[in-house]
N, C-alpha and C positions, 0 to 999 in steps of 0.2 A: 835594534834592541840594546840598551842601555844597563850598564851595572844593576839598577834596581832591578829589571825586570828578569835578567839571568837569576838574582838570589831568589828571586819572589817564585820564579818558572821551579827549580833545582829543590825546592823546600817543599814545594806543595808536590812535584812527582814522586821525591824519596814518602814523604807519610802516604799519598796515595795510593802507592803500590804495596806499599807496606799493611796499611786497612784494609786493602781491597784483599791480598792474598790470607792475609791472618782471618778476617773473620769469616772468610768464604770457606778455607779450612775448617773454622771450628762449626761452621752452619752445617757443611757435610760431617761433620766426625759425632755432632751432637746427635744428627739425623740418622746418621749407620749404625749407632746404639743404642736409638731411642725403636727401629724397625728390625733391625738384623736377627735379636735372637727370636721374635716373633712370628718370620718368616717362615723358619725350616731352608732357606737359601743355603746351601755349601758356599764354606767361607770364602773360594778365591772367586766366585762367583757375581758373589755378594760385594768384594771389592771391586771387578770388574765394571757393575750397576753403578756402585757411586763415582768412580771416574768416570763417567759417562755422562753422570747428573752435576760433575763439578763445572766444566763453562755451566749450565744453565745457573749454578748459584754465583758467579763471577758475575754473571749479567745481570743479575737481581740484586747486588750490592756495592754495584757502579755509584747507585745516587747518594748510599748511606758512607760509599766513603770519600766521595767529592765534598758530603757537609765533612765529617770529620776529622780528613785531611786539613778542611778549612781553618777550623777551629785550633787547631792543633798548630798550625803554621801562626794565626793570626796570636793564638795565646803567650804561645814562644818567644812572638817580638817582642808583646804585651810587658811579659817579665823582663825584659833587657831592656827595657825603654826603647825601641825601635821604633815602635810605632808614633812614640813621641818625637822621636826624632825625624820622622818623618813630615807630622804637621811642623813640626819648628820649620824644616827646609823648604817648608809650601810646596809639599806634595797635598792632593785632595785625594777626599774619600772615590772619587769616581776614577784618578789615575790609580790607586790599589786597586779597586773592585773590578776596572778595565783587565788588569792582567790577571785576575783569578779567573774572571767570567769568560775570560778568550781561550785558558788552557782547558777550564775545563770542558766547554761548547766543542773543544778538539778533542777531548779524550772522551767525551760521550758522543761523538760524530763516528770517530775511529771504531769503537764499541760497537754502535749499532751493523757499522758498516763490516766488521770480522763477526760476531755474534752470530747475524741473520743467516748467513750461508749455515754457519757452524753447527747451530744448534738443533736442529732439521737432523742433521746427520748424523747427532749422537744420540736423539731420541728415541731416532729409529732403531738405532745399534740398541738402547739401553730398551727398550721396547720388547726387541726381538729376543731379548735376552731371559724379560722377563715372563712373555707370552707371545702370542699374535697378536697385533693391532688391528682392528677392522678397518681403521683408516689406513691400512696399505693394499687390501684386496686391492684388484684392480678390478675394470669393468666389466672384463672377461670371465671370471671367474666368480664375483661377486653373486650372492644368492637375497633376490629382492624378497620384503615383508610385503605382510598385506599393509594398504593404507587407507584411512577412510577421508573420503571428504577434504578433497585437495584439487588445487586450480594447476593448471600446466600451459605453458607458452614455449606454440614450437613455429615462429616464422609467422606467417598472418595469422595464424590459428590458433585461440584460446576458446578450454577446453575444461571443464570443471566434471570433474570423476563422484562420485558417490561412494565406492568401492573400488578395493584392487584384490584380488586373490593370488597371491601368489602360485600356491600347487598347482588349481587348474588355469592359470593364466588367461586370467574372465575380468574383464571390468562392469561394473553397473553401476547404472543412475548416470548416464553420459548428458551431456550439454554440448555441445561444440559451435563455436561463433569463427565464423569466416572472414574478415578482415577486408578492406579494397587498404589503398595506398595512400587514404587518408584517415583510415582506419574507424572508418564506417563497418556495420553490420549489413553485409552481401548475403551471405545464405544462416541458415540456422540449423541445425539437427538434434532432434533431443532421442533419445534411445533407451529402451532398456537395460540391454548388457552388450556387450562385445568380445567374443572368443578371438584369440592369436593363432593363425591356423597359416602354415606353408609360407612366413615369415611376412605376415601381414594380418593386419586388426578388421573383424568380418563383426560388421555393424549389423543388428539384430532388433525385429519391433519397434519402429521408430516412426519420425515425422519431421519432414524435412519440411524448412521453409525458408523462401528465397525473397530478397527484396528488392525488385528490379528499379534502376534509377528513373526508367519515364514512366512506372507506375506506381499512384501511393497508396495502393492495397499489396500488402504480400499475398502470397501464393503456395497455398501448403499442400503436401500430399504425402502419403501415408507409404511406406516400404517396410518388406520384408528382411530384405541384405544387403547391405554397401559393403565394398571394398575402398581400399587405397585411400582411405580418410585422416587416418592416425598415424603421422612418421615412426612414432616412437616405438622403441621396444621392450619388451616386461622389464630388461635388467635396467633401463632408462628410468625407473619407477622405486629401485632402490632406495634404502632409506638407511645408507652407510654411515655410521657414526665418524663423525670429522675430528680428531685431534690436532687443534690450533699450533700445539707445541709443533706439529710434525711436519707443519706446512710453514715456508717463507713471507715475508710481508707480502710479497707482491703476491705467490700462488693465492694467499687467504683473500687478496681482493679479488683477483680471477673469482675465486669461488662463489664469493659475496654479489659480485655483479652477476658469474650466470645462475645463480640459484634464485637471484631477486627477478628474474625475467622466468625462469620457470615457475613463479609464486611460490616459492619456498623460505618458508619463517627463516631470517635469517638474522635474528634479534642476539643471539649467544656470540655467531661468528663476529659483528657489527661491533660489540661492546670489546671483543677480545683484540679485534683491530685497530681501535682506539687506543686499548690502554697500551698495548705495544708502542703506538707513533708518540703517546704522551710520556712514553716511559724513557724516552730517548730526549724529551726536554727537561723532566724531574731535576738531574744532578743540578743544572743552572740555578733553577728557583732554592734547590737547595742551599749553593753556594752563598746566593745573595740572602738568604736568613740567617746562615752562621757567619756572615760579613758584619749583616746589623748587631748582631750582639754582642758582636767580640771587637768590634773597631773600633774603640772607647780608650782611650790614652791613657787614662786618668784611674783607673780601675786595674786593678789585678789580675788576669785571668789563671789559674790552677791549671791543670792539664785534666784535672778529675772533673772539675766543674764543665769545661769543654766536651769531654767523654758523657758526662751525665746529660747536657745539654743535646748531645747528638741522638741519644737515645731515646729523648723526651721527642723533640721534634718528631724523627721516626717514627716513635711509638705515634705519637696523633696523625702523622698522614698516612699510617696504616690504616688503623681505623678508620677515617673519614674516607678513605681508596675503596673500603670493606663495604662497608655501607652502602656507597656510591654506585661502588658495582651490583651490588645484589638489588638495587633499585633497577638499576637497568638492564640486566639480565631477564628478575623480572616484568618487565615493559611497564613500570612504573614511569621513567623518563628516559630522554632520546640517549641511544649510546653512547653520540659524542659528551652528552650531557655527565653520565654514569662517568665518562674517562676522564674527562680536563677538567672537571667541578673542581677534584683537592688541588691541582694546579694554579689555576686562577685564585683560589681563597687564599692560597700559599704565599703567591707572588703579587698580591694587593697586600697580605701581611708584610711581607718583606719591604714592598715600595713604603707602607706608612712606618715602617720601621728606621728604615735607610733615610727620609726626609725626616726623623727628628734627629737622628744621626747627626745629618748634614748640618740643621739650624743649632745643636748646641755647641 
């Protein structure tokens, strides 16, 4: 590590930490007095909640002060002539951009890597403070809805419900397909209801049909009651509200894979997985768009221009995140699609930015 890269390292941490705590402060202070006297919250209460919500705002303007730490660092030399002094000495735009792009790919690596644990823990604190969360029942406890019209996968057995009643713990309109090991259709049963009696699902009016491998007629017949057909249990059927906040990266994939093998819509948790993994490359793409416009020898840069600049940027990859997401939320396009779209438009701006950079 060479003199440049200590001034370049030591410049951009001092304004980073400095952006990063300043406006995560004024993000919660604006937010505790824009909600607080609306609440009825008792005041030390109420401060409690937003310590609680402070990492999450820490984490949420990582990327907004990687740009304008940037901007702020690059504007700075701007006025001193630094930067000119730097192309005079045949330094390039890519050895500058190298050691921005490496501090800050470490301080949004470090981020996500303290965040993920952290944030889970004070949701729940801040959660618990402000009510129950339905996303902490546990399984034991939890009390299932009815649900209509829903597929379930338990082991070779897929199973499409019509109904679930909660109170009298009845399903109806059953299907059930039996699976072999190449995940062929073996038997079939279709039924009208199924009562949960003596910790077991007691299959009712039905017709069973079997499809033996050396004969290609199936073989149906008609019953009154089966047992031991359906592993699950009523609270298995639950329809517990998931707070993404309050689950870690990895839990909300757990959930995301066994809900998608239970056929469980899982289009909300998918997009909110996304924007978290993409939210951990943002500060980068950020970096390298306030590199292109402030890397310019030959131009002036203000400190206010820089600030305004940070904000503009921002403000449009809000918007276009906004959008983005409510596309995919709504199943308008894929989630990965809803999370890394502002990304990738972001950082093809930056790239056609950074190559005219280079060529003047």
């Amino acid at each position: 590590m060479d003199t440049l890269d200590k001034y370049l390292i030591k410049e951009l941490l001092v304004y980073f930490f400095m952006v990063l705590f300043g406006i995560s402060a004024l993000g919660v202070g604006i937010d505790f007095l824009a909600k607080f006297w609306s609440t009825g919250t008792p005041f030390i209460q109420a401060v409690e909640i937003y310590l609680y919500k402070l990492p999450k705002f820490v984490q949420q303007f990582v990327p907004v002060a990687a740009l304008m730490a940037t901007l702020l660092v690059v504007s700075a030399m701007a006025r001193q002539n630094e930067v000119l002094a730097l192309y005079a000495g045949g330094v390039s735009n890519i050895r500058i951009v190298s050691t921005f792009v490496s501090v800050v790919a470490t301080l949004s690596t470090l981020a996500f890597l303290f965040f993920d644990p952290l944030l889970p823990f004070f949701e729940n604190k801040r959660t618990q403070l402000e009510g129950p969360n339905p996303a902490q029942i546990d399984n034991n406890s939890k009390t299932p809805e009815n649900r209509f019209a829903f597929w379930y996968r338990s082991e070779n057995l897929i199973y499409r419900v019509g109904a679930f009643y909660a109170d009298t713990q009845t399903l109806k309109d059953i299907e059930l397909y039996f699976l072999d090991s190449n995940f062929q259709v073996q038997r079939k049963i279709v039924a009208k209801k199924a009562f949960f009696r003596e910790n077991d699902w007691v299959v009712q009016d039905g017709l069973e049909v079997n499809y033996p491998k050396d004969d290609p007629f199936p073989k149906s017949e008609a019953f009154t009651e089966l047992k031991s057909l359906i592993p699950e249990k009523p609270a298995d059927y639950a329809t517990v509200k998931v707070e993404e906040t309050t689950m870690r990266l990895r839990e909300l994939r757990k959930y995301i894979e066994r809900s998608h093998r239970y056929g469980v819509d899982t289009t909300l948790q998918r997009v909110s997985y996304h924007e978290r993994v993409s939210h951990v490359f943002s500060p980068l793409i950020f970096v390298l768009l306030g590199l292109t416009f402030a890397l310019n020898p030959l131009k002036n840069h203000p400190t206010s221009k820089g600030v305004a600049l940070s904000f503009l940027l921002v403000f449009a990859y809000l918007v276009l995140a906004k959008m983005t997401l409510s596309l995919g939320r709504g199943g308008r396009i894929p989630p990965w699609v809803a999370a890394w779209l502002p990304n990738v438009l972001f950082l093809a701006l930056a790239g056609l930015k950074l190559t005219r950079v280079k060529n003047a």
